[in-house]
C-alpha positions as a Markdown table, in Angstrom:
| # | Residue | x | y | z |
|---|---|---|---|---|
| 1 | Unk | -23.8 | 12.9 | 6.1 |
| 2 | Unk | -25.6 | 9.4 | 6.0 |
| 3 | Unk | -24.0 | 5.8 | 6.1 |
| 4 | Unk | -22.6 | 6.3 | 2.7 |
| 5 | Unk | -20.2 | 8.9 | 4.4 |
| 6 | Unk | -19.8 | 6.3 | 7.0 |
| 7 | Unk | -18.9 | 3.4 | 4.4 |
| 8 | Unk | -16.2 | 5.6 | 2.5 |
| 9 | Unk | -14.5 | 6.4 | 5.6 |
| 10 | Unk | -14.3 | 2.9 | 6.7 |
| 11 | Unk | -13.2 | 1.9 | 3.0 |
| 12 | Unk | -10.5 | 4.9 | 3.3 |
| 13 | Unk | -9.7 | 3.0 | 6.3 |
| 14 | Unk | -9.4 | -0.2 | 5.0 |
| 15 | Unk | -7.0 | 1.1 | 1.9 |
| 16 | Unk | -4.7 | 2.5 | 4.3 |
| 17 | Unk | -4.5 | -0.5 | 6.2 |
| 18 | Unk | -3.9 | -2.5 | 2.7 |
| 19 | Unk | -1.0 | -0.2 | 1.9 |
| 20 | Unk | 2.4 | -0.8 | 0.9 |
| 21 | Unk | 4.3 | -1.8 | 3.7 |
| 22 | Unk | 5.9 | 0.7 | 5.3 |
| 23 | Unk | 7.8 | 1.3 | 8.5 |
| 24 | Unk | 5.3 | 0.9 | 11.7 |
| 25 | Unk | 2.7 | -0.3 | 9.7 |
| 26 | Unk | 0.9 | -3.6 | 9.7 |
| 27 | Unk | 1.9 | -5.8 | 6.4 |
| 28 | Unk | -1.5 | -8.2 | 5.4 |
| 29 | Unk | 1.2 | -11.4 | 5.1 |
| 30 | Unk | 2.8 | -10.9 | 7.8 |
| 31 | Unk | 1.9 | -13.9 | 10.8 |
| 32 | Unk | -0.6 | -13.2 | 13.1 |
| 33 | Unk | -3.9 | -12.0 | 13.7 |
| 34 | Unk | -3.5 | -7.7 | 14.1 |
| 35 | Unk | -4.4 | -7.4 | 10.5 |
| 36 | Unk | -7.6 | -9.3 | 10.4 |
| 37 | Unk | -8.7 | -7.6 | 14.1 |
| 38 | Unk | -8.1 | -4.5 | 12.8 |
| 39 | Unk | -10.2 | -4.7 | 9.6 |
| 40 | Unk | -13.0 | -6.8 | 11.7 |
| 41 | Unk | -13.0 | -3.7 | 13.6 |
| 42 | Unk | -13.2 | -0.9 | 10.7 |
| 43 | Unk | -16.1 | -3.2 | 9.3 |
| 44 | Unk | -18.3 | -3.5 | 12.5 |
| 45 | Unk | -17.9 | 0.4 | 13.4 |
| 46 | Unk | -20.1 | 1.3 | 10.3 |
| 47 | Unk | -23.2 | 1.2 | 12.4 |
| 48 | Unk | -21.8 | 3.2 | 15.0 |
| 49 | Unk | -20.2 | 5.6 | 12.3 |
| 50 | Unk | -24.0 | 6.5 | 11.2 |
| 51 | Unk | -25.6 | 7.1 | 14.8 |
| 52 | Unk | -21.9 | 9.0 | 15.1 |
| 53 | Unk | -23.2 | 11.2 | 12.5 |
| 54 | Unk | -26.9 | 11.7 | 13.0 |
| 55 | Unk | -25.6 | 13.1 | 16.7 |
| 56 | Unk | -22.9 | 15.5 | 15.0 |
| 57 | Unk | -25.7 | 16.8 | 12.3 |
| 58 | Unk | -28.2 | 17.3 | 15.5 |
| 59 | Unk | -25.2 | 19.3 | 17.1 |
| 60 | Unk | -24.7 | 21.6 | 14.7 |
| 61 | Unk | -28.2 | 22.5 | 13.8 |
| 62 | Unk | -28.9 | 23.3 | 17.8 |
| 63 | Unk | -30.6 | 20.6 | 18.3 |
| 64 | Unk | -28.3 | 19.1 | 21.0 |
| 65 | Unk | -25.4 | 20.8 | 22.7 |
| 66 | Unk | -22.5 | 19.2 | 23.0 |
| 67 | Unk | -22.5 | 18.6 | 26.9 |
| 68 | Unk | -26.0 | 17.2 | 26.6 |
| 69 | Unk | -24.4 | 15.0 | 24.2 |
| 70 | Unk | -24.2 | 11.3 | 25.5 |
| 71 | Unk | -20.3 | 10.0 | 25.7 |
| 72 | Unk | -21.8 | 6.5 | 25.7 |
| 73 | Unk | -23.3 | 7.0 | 22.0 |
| 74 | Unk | -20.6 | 8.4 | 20.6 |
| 75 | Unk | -17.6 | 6.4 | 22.2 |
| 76 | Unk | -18.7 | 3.5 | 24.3 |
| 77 | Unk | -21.6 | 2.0 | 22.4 |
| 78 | Unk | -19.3 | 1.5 | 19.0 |
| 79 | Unk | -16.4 | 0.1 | 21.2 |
| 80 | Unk | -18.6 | -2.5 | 22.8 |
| 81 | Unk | -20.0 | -3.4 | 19.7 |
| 82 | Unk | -17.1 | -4.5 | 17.9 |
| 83 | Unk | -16.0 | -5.9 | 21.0 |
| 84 | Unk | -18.9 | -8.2 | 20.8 |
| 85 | Unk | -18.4 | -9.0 | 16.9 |
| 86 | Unk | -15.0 | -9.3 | 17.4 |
| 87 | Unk | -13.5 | -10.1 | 20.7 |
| 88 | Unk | -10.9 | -7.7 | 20.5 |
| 89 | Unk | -10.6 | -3.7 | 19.9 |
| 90 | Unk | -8.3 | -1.7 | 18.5 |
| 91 | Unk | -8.9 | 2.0 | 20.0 |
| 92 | Unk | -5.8 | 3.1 | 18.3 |
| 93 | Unk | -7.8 | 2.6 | 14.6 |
| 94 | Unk | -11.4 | 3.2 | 15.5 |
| 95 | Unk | -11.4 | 6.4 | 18.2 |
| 96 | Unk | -9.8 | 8.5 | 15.4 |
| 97 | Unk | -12.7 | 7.5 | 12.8 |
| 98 | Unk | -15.3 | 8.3 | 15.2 |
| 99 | Unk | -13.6 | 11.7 | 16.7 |
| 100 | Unk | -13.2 | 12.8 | 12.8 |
| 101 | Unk | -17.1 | 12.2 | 12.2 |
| 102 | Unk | -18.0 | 14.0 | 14.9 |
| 103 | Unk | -16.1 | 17.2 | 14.1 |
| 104 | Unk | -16.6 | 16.8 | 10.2 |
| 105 | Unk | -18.0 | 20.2 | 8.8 |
């Protein structure tokens, strides 16, 4: 897996968000700001997406075991990056990106 994995998952991402509105979802015209946070934040987690990845691969070849595995790259580092780009963070849409890299086979 290398940042082109990374970029479809974000686009996958960013379709779903751009669905047909449905009930609980977040509609593009509706008034306010969630929709434009949201894809801010599924556009500035491709970086962390990649070093996401390069950890898993590591993992799996034996290079790295999972409790030598540092919670800050995986989970901290990508949440205070797009907390820098974009003053606000979604967990909600970007923890279950980064959990589903990590544990893609």
């Amino acid at each position: 897996m290398d940042l082109s994995t990374a970029k479809s998952l974000i686009e996958g991402a960013v379709i779903g968000l751009n669905a047909y509105i449905k009930p609980g979802g977040i509609y593009r015209y509706a008034p306010g700001t969630l929709f434009d946070e949201i894809l801010c934040n599924l556009i500035t987690l491709i970086d962390g997406l990649v070093k996401v990845i390069d950890l898993g691969n590591k993992v799996r070849r034996g290079k790295l075991t999972v409790t030598n595995t540092p919670c800050k790259e995986v989970v901290i580092n990508p949440l205070k990056e797009i907390f820098r780009t974009c003053n606000t963070v979604h967990p909600q849409y970007v923890v279950p990106l980064v959990v589903g890299v990590w544990h893609w086979d």
